[in-house]
C-alpha positions as CSV (number, residue, x, y, z in Angstrom):
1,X,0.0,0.0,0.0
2,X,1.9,3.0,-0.9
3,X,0.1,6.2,0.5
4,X,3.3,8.5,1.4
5,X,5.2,11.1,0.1
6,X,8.2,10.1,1.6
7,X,11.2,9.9,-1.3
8,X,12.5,6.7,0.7
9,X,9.4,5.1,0.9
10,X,8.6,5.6,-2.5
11,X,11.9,4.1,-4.2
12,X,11.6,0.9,-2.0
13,X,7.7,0.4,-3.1
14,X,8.5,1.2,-6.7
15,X,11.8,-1.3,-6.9
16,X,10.0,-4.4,-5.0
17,X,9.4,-6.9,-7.5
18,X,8.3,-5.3,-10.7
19,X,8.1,-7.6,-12.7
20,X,5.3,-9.7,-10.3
21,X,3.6,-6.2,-9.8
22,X,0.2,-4.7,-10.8
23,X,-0.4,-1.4,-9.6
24,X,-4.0,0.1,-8.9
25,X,-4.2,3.8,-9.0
26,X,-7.2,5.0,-7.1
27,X,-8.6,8.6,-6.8
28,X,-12.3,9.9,-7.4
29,X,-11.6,13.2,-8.4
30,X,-8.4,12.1,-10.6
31,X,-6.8,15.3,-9.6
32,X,-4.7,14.3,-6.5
33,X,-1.5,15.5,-6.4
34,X,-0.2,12.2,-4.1
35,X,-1.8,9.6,-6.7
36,X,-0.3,11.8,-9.8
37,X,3.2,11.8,-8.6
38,X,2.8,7.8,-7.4
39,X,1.0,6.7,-10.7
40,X,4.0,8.8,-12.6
41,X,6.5,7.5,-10.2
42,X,5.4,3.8,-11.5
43,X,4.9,4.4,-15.1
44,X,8.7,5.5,-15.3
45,X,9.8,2.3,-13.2
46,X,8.1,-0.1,-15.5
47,X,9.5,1.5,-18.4
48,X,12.5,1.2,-17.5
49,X,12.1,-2.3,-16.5
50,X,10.9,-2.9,-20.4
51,X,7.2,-3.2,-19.0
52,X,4.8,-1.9,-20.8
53,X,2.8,0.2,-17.9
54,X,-0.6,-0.4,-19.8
55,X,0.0,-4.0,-18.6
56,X,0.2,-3.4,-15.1
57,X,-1.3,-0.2,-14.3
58,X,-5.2,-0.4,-13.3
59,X,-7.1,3.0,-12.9
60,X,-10.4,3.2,-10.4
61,X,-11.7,6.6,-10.7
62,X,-15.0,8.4,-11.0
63,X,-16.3,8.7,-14.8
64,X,-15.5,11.6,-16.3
65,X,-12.8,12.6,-14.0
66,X,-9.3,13.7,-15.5
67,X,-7.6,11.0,-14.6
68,X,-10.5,8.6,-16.5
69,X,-9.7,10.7,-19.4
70,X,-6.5,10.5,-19.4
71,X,-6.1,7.1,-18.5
72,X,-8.6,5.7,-21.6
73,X,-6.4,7.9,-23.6
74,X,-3.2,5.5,-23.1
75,X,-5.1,2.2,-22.8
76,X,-5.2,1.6,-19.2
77,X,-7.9,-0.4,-17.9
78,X,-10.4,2.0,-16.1
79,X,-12.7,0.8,-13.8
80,X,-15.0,3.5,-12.9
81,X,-17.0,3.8,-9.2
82,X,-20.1,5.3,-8.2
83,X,-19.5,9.1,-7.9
84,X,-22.2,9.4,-5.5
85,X,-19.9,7.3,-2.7
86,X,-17.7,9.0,-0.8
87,X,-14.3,8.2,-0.9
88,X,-13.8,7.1,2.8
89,X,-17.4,4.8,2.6
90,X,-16.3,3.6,-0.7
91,X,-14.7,0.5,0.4
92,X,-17.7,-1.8,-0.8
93,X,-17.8,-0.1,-4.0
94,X,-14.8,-0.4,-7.0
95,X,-12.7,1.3,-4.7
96,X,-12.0,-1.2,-2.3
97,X,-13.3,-4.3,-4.5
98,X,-11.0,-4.2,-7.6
99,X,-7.7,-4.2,-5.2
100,X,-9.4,-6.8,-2.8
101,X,-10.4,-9.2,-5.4
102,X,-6.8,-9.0,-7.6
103,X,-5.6,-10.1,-4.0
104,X,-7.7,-13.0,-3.7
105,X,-10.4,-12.1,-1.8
106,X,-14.0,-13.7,-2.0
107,X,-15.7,-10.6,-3.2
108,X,-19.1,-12.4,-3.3
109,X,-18.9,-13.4,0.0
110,X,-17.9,-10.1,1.6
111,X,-20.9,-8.5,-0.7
112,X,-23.3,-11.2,1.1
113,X,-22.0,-10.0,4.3
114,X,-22.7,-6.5,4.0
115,X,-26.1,-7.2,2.4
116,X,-27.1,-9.9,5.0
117,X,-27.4,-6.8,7.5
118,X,-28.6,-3.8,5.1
119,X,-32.1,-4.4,6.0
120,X,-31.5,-4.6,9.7
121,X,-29.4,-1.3,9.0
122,X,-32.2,0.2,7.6
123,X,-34.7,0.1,9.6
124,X,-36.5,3.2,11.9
125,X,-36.7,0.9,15.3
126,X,-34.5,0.9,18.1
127,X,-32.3,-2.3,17.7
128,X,-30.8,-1.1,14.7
129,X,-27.1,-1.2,15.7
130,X,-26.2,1.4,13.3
131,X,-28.0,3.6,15.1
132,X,-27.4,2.4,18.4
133,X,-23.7,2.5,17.5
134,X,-23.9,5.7,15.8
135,X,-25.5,7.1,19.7
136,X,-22.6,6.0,21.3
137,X,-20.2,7.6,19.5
138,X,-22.0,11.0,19.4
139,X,-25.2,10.7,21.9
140,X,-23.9,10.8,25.1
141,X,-24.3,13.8,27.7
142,X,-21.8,15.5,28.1
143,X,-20.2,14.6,25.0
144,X,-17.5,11.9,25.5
145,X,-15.4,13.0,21.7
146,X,-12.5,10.4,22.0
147,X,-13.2,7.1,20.8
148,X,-10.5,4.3,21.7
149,X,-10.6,1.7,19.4
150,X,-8.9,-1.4,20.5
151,X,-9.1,-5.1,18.9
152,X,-9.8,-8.0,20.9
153,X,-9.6,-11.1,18.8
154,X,-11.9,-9.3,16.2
155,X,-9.5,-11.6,13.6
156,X,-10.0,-8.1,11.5
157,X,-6.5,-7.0,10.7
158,X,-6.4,-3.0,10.6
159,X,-9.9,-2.6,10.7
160,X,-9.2,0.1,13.3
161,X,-7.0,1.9,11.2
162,X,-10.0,2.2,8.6
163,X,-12.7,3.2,11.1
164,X,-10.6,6.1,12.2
165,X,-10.4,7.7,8.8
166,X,-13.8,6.9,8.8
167,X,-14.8,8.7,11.6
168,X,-12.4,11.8,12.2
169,X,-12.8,12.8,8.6
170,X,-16.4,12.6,8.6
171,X,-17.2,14.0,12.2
172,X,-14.5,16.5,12.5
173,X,-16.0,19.9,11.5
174,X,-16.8,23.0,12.8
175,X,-15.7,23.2,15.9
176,X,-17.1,19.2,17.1
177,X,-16.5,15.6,16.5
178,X,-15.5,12.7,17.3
179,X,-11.6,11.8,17.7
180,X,-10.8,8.1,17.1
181,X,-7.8,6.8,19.4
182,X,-6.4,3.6,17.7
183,X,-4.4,1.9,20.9
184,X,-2.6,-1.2,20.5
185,X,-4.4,-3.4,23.5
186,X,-5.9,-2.8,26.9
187,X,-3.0,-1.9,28.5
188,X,-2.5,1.3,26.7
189,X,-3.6,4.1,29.6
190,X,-6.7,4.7,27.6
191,X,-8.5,1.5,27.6
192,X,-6.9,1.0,31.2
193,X,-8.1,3.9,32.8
194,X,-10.3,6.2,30.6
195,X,-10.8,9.4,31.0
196,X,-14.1,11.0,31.7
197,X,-14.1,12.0,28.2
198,X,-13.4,8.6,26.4
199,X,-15.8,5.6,24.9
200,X,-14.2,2.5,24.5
201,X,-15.0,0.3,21.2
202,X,-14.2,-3.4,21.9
203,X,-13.6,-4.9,18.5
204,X,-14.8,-8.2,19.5
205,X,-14.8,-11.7,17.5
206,X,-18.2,-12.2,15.7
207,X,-20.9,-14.7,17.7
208,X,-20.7,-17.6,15.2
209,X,-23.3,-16.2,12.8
210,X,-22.4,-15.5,9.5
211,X,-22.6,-12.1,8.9
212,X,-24.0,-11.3,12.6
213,X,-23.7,-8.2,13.5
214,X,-23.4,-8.0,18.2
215,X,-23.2,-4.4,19.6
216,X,-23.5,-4.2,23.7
217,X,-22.9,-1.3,25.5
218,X,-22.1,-0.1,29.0
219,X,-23.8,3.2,30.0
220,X,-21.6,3.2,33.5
221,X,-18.3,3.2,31.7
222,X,-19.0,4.4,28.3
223,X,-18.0,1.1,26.4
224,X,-19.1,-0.3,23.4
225,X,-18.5,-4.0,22.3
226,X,-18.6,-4.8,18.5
227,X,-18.2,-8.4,16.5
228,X,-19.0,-9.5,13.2
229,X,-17.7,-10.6,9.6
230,X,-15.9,-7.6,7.5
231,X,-18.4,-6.9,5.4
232,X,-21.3,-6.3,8.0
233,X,-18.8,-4.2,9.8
234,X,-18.1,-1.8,7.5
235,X,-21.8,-1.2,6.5
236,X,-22.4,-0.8,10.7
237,X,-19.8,2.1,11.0
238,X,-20.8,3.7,8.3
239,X,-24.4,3.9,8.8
240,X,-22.9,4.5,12.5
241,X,-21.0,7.3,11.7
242,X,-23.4,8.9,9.3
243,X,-26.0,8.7,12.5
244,X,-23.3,10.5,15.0
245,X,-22.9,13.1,12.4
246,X,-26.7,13.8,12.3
247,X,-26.6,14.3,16.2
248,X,-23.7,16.3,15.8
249,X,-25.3,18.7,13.3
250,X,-22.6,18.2,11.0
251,X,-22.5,17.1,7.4
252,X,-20.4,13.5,7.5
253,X,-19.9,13.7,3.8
254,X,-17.5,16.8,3.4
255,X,-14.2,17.5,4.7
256,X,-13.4,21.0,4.3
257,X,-10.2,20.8,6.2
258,X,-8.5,18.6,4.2
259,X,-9.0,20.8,1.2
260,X,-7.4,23.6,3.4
261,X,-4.5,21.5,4.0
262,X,-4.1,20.9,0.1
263,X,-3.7,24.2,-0.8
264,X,-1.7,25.3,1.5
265,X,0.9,22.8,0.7
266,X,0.3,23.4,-3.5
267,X,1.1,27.2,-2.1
268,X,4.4,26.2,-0.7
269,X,5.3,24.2,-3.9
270,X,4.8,27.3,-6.1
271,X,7.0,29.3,-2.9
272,X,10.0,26.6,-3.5
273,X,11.4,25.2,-0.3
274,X,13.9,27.5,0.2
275,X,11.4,29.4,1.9
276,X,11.4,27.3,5.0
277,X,11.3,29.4,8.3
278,X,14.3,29.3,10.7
279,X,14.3,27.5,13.8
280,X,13.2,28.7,17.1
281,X,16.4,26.4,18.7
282,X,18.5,23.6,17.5
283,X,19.5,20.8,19.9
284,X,22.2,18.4,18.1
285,X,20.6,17.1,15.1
286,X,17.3,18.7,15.5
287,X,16.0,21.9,14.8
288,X,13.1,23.1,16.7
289,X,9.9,25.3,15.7
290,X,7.1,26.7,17.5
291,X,4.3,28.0,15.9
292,X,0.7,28.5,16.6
293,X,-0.8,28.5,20.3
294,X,-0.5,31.3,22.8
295,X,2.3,34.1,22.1
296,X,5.3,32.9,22.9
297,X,4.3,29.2,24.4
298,X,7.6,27.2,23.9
299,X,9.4,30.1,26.4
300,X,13.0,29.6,26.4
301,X,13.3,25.9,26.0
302,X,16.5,25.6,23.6
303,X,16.2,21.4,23.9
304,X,13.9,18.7,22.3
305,X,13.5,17.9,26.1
306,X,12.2,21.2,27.1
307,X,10.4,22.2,23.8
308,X,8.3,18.8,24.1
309,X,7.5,20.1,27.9
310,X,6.1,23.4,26.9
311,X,4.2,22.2,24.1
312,X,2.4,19.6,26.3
313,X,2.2,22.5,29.1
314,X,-0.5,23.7,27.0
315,X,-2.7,20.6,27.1
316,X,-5.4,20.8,28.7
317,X,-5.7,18.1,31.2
318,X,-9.7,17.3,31.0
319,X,-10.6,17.6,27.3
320,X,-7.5,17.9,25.7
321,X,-5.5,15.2,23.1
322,X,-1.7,14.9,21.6
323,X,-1.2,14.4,18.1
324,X,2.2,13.1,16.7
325,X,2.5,13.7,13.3
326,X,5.3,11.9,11.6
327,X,6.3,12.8,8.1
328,X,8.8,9.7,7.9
329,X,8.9,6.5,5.9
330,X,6.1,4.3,8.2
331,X,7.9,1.4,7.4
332,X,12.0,2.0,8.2
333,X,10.7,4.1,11.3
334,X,8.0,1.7,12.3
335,X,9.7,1.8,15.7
336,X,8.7,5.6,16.1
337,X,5.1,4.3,16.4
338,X,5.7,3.2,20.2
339,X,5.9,7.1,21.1
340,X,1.7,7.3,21.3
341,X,1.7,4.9,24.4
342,X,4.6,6.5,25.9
343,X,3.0,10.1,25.5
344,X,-0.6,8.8,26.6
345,X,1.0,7.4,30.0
346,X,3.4,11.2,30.2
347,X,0.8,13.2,29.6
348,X,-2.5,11.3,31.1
349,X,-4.1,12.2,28.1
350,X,-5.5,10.6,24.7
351,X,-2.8,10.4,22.2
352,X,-2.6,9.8,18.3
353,X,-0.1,8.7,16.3
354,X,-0.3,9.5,12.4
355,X,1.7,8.9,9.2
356,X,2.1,11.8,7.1
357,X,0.8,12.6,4.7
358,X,-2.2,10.1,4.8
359,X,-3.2,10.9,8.0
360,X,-4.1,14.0,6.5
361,X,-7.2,12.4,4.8
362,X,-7.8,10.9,8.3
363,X,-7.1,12.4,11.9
364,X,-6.3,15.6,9.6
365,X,-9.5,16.8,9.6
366,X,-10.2,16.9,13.2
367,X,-7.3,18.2,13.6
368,X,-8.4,21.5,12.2
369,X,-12.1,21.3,12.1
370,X,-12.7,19.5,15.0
371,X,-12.6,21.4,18.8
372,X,-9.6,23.3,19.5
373,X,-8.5,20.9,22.4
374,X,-5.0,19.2,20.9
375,X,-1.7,20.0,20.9
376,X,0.6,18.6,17.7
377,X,3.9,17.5,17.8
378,X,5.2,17.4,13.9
379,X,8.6,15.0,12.7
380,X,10.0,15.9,9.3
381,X,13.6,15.2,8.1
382,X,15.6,15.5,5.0
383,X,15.4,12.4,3.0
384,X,18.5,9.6,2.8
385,X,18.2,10.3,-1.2
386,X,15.6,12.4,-2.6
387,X,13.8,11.1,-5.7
388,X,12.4,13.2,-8.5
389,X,8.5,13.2,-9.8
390,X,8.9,12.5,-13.7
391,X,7.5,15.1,-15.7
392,X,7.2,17.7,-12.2
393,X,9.6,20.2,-11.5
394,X,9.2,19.2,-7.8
395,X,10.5,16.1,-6.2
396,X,9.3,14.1,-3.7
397,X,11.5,15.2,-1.0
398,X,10.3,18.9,-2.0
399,X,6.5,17.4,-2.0
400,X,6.2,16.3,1.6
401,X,8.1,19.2,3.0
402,X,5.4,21.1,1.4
403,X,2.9,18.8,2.8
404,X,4.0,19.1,6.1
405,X,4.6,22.8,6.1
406,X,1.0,23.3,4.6
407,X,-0.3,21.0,7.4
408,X,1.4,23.2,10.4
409,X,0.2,26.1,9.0
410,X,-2.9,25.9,8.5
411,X,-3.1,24.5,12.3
412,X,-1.0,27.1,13.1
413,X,-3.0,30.0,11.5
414,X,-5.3,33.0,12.9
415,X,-8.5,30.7,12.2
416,X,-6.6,27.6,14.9
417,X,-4.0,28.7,16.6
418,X,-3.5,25.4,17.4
419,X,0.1,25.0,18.8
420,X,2.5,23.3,17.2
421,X,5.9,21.6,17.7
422,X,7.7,21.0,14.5
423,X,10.7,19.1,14.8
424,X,13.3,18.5,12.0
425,X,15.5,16.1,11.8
426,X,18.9,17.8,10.0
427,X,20.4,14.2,10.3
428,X,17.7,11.0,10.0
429,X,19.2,8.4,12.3
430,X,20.6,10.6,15.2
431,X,17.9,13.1,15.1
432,X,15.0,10.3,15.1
433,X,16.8,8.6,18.2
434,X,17.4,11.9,19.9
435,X,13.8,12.3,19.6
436,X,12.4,9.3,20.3
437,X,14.8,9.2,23.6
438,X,12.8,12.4,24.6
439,X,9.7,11.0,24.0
440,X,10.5,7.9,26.6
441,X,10.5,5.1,23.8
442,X,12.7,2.7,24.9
């Protein structure tokens, strides 16, 4: 799966096995910088491998869109998905089938297990778990707006990873929402001992019937439990999350943040990077910037240490959250990850971790729509070997920085004032283990 930016990243996905390789390019408005600069990315590898890229290369887009165009234009096979769908509940429709079923997967059946619990999703009556889901998340009184998501033998791999882009971009607009928390099992601090402001989903095994949908919930601890096969799951969240946004008077089908975020970082591309800001403080091989927040919030810390203290100094410790955001390669600095438990048990608060740039399309949103009750710690660093974009006059080391600066400040603008940490590495491997020493990862 190759959603980053991150030059690294993007030369080990496009070297790995080409020549067993078929790439699907996926984007519904066939505009999307990221997918361009991948699906270019690829087209030159295979090329150069003596591939012909109309061979490997399948195209799932909405009709019409430029990329359809485009992509019917140079004989690609073009698969074309319901434009009605939204991108983040389009994993039943040719977004998430074509990929599933070139990997093997029964399509038919997960179809019959989405459609053996439409009509129970569907109805107006009081056991429909959608709904009684969709009340949990966003019913409660006060409103509990950080949803831990933990699996317990669900036998679902990632499905919490796809219920939080689900959720947060959908929910997390003007000035509400609801903030998925993906933790790792229930010893992470916020399935341990949650918050007054937190609902725990259980994500349980299903009960033995086939497509079976169980939902129980505990009013005295705010805790939901939730089984059953993939495809019933995926219909229940998001009829669940479409019902939260109703009773949080939002519309669960935009996400006007992200599209913020986009421009800001196009902006910066047209800037060039040379016109990076200088650092507040540099401590070894990391430079340190503060932006957003209060006037003058980071004081005068001059180490990663101290800056990470003043930046959670502003958290506040009943409704707030921490968000790292790392713009690294997911998969080289997989050990990074660890810092979300280590930050929830510092700080005593609910933490995320995200991967930029996709968590922009995710956690993003809340981020910057959502209530301003988060503080953001950012990691960027200069790539091992930058790699260019063919046919751009941008790179991809020059894209994420852009991506990352756009991010920060449009959290960091007059509209958020959220406050940010931004650290940058200046050297990859000593800066990440400065940083990840300050954090408390062992």
């Amino acid at each position: 799966m190759l959603d980053s930016s991150a030059p690294d990243y993007v030369r080990a996905a496009i070297a790995d096995r080409l020549e067993r390789t078929i790439v699907v390019v996926s984007s519904k408005s066939g505009s999307t910088v990221e997918t361009d600069s991948q699906r270019r990315a690829y087209e030159a590898a295979f090329t150069s491998a003596g591939i012909d890229p109309a061979t490997r290369i399948v195209i799932v887009t909405d009709p019409g869109s430029p990329l359809d165009k485009e992509s019917r234009e140079k004989g690609y096979r073009v698969v074309n998905a319901d434009p009605d769908v939204g991108g983040r509940y389009s994993a039943l429709t040719a977004f998430g089938l074509v990929p599933s079923g070139l990997a093997g997967v029964d399509i038919e059946a997960l179809l019959d297990d989405a459609e053996s619990v439409a009509d129970l999703l569907a109805a107006d009556d009081d056991g429909n778990p959608g709904l009684r889901l969709g009340a949990a998340m966003a019913g409660t009184d006060p409103l509990r707006d950080k949803l831990v998501l933990v699996d317990e033998g669900s036998g679902i791999v990632g499905f919490a990873d796809w219920a939080e882009q689900l959720i947060a971009e959908s929910t997390g607009k003007q000035g509400t929402g609801v903030l998925p928390v993906v933790v790792s099992d229930d010893s992470d601090p916020e399935v341990s001992h949650p918050a007054r402001d937190i609902t725990v989903a259980h994500l349980v095994a299903e009960d033995g019937d086939e497509g079976n949908i169980t939902l129980e919930h505990e009013s005295h601890r705010s805790a939901v439990y939730v089984g059953g096969s993939l495809g019933a799951q995926m219909l229940l969240w998001e009829v669940a999350t479409a019902a939260a946004g109703r009773l949080l008077d939002i519309n669960p089908f935009d996400q006007p943040d992200v599209e913020s975020a986009k421009k800001a970082a196009r902006e910066l591309l047209d800037q060039g990077t040379g016109s990076a800001s200088e650092p507040d403080a540099v401590d070894g091989a990391v430079e340190i910037h503060a932006l957003g927040g209060p006037d003058g919030w980071l004081g005068d810390a001059t180490t990663v240490e101290d800056a990470l203290d003043a930046l959670f100094a502003q958290l506040d410790p009943e409704t707030g959250y921490v968000a790292i955001m790392a713009y690294l390669d997911r998969l080289a600095d997989a050990p990074l990850a660890d810092a979300r438990r280590a930050v929830a048990r510092r700080t005593e608060r609910p933490t995320t971790f995200g991967w930029g740039p996709r968590f922009l399309h995710s956690t993003g949103q809340f981020h910057k729509g959502g209530p301003r009750e988060g503080v953001y710690l950012q990691l960027t660093a200069a790539p091992l070997d930058d790699l260019a974009i063919p046919g751009r006059e941008f790179t991809f080391g020059d894209f994420i920085a852009s991506q990352a600066a756009g991010d920060a400040a449009v959290l960091a603008d007059d509209d958020h004032r959220r406050p940010v940490l931004h650290l940058h590495l200046t050297d990859h491997v000593a800066g990440l283990a400065q940083v990840t020493r300050a954090l408390g990862v062992a």
